[in-house]
N, C-alpha and C positions, 0 to 999 in steps of 0.2 A: 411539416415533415421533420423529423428528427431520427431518431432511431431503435433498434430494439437489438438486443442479445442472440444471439443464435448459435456460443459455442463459448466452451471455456475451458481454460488448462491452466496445469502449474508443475513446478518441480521445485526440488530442493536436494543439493549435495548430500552425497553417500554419508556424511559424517555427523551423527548426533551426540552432544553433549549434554547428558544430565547433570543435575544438580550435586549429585556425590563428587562425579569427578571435579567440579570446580572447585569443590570446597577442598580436595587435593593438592590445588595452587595457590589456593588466596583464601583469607581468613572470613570464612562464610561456611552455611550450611544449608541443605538440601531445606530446614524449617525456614530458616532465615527467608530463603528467596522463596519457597512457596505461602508463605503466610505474609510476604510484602507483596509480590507483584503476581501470582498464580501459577508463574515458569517451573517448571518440570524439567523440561531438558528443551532444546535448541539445534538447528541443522548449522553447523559453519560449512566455508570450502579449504576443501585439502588441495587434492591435485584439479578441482574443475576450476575454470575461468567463470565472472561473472556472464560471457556471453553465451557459456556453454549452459548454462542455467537459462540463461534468455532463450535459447533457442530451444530448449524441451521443452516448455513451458509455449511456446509459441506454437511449435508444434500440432503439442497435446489440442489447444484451442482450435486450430486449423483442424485437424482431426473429428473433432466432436462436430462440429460445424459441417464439414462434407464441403471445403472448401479449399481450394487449390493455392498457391502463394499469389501463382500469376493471375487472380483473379486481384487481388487486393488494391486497390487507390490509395493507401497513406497505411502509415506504420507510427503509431507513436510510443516510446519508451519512456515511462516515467523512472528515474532513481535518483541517488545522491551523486553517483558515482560508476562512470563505466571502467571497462578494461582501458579506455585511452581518454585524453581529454580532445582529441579529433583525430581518427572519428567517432563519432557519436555511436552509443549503443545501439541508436534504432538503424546506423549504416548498416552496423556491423553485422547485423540482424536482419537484413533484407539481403544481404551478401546470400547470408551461409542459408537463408528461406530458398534463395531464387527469385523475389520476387523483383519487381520493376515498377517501382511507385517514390513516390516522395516519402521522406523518414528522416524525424528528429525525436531530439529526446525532450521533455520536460523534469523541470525540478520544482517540486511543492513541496520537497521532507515527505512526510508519510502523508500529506492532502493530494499527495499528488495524482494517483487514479482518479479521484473524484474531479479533480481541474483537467485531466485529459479528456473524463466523459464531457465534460461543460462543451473543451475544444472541439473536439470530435463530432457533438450538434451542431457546431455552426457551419463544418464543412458538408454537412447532411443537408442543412436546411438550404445553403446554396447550393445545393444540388451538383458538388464539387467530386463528389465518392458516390459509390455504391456500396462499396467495402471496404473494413478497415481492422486493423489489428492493432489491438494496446496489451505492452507487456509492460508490466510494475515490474523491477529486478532489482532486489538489494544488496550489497555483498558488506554488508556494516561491520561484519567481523574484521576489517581490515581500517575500522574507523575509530575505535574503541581504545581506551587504555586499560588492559589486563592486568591491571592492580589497582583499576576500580572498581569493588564491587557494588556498588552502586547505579553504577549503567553497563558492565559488562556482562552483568547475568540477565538482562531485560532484552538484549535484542539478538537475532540471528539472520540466518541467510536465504533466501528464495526469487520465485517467481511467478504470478499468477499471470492469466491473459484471457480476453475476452475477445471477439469477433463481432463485428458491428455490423450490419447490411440496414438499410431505411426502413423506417417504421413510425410505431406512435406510442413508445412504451417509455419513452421519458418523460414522468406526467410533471417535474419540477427539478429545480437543481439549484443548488448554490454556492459561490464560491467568495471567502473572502479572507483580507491577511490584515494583521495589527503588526506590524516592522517595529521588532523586538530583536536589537544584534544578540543583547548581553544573556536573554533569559536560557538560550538554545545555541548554540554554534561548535561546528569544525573547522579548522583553520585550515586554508591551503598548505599546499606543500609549498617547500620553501625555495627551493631553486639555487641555483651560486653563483647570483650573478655578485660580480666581486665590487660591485657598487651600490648592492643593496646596504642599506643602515635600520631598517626597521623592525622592532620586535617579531623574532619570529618562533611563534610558539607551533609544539608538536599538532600533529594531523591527529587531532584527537577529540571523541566527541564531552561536550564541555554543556554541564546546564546547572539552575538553579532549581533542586527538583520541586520545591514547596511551589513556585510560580506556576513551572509549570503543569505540575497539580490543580492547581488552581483556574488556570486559564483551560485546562482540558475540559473539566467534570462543567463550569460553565458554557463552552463556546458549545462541546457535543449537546448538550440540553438543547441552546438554543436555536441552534443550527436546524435539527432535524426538527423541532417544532414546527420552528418557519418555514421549512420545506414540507413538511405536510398539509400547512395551512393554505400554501400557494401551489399545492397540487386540489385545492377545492378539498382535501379530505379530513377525516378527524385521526385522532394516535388509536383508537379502536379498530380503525381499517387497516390500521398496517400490520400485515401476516409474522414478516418477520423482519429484525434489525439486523444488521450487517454492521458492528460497529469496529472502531480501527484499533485492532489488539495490542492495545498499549499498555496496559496495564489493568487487572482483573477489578483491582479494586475500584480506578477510573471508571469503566466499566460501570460496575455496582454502585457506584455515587450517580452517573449520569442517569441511572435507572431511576432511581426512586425523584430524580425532577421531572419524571415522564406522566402519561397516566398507561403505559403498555407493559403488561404483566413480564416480571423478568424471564419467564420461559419462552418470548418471545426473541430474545437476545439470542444470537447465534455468538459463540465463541471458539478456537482453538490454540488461543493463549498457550494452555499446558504444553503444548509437544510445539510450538514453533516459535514461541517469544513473540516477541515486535521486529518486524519485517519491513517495518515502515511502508512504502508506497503499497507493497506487495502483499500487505496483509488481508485485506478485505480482498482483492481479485483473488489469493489462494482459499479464502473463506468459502468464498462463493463459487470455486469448482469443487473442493471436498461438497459441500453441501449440494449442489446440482446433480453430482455422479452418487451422491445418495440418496437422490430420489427426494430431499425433502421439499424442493420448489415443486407447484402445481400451476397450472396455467389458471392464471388472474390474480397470483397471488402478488400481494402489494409488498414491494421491499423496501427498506429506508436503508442505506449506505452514511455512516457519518464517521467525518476524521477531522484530524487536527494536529499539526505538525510544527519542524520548526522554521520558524520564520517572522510571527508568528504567521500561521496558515490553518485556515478551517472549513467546513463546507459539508454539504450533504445534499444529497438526490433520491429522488422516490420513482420509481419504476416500477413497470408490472411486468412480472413474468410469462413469457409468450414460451 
């Protein structure tokens, strides 16, 4: 016993920034960033809070589902980053739902949905929940340094969520990390405490992009392979990809190690950037409420994050 889908939602802040405007602040262009990473424009928050983005998004999921707060057994929240460092976003999140269940957050960087569904089966299979709710929520915009254009035009702000109840549509999954500080990392805030002595650089996200280039367009290949193979099935069975909107060209490199026709790739890069956790759960409700899933259809979900962190699951759509 494991589980299956039965409801999904997302949101994102009133505020989209495209590529014109940025290149109004910092020395870049609308070509620049669409012919490097596929970005178009981006949601940031203005006046919402990350948890006010969690809770639409949670909502929305509860809603499709036909499902109550007080019905739900566990809450999990994956991000980098909530409104508080305690409490947790998934408290914060079961406050303002009403519900009355257990609720933490997880951090995998942008693996992270994918390591919340792994968790989420094992509370299934001991038969621990009936119900369950995961929101991915990112608010990166407040992670970035805005005079680099090199990672500040790639990511933006949202939330996706799925609703869980018992089943049998998780045909495999998997999760695994390579502990890499230097290739990926944000640095804590710094605090004052007046006996600190150690380098304390800005709360800003910091990478080595060729690595991580590298380590993506690899691990996504291998990841979802192996997860199709130990789902019993071939890459011709699988309907559609769900891959983790990091970047278009990543993307298109991890395709052609495939043997699954690139029209088979679901993306929304363009208009939401990289959302890190949240990207694939917002994927996968735009694409649900459009009608393009059909019941038996096989999905492959793959990400890769930092940490380093990677992983992928194959599901069928009920």
């Amino acid at each position: 016993m494991n589980f299956k889908i039965i409801g999904t939602g997302s949101a994102h802040p009133a505020r989209s920034v495209t590529n014109d405007e940025l290149s109004q602040i910092m020395d870049t262009s609308d070509e620049w960033i669409t012919s490097h990473t596929g970005v178009k424009s981006r949601y940031v928050c203005t006046t919402e809070t990350i948890s006010d983005v969690a809770e639409a998004a949670g909502r929305a999921a509860l809603e499709n589902a036909g499902v109550d707060a007080s019905e739900l057994d566990g809450i999990i929240c994956t991000t980098i980053r909530g409104d508080y460092f305690t409490p947790s976003l998934a408290c914060v999140l079961q406050e303002r739902l009403g519900a009355h269940c257990p609720a933490f957050d997880m951090n995998a960087a942008c693996t992270g949905f994918i390591y919340s569904l792994d968790t989420a089966a094992g509370f299934f299979a001991r038969g621990r929940v009936r119900k369950m709710l995961i929101v991915s929520c990112e608010n990166m915009s407040k992670l970035l340094d805005w005079k680099d254009r090199t990672t500040c035009v790639l990511f933006g702000d949202g939330a996706g969520a799925v609703v869980l109840e018992a089943g049998e549509n998780l045909l495999s999954i998997r999760i695994s990390a390579q502990g890499s500080r230097e290739t990926m990392y944000i640095p804590n805030v710094n605090g004052n405490s007046p006996f600190n002595q150690a380098p304390c650089p800005p709360t800003a996200l910091f990478w080595h992009g060729h690595d991580v280039y590298r380590f993506a367009v690899t691990q996504m290949a291998a990841e979802l392979k192996a997860a199709i193979q130990d789902a019993g099935l071939t890459q011709q069975d699988v309907t559609w990809v769900l891959p983790h909107q990091a970047n278009l060209r990543i993307i298109d490199a991890s395709q052609k190690r495939l043997d699954i026709p690139r029209d088979r790739f679901l993306v929304n890069i363009q208009r939401y950037g990289n959302i890190s956790s949240a990207a694939i759960p917002i994927l996968m409700d735009e694409e649900n409420r459009k009608g393009t899933f059909h019941s038996g259809d096989i999905l492959g979900l793959v990400a890769f994050g930092g940490g380093l962190t990677s992983g992928a699951c194959i599901l069928r759509w009920d």
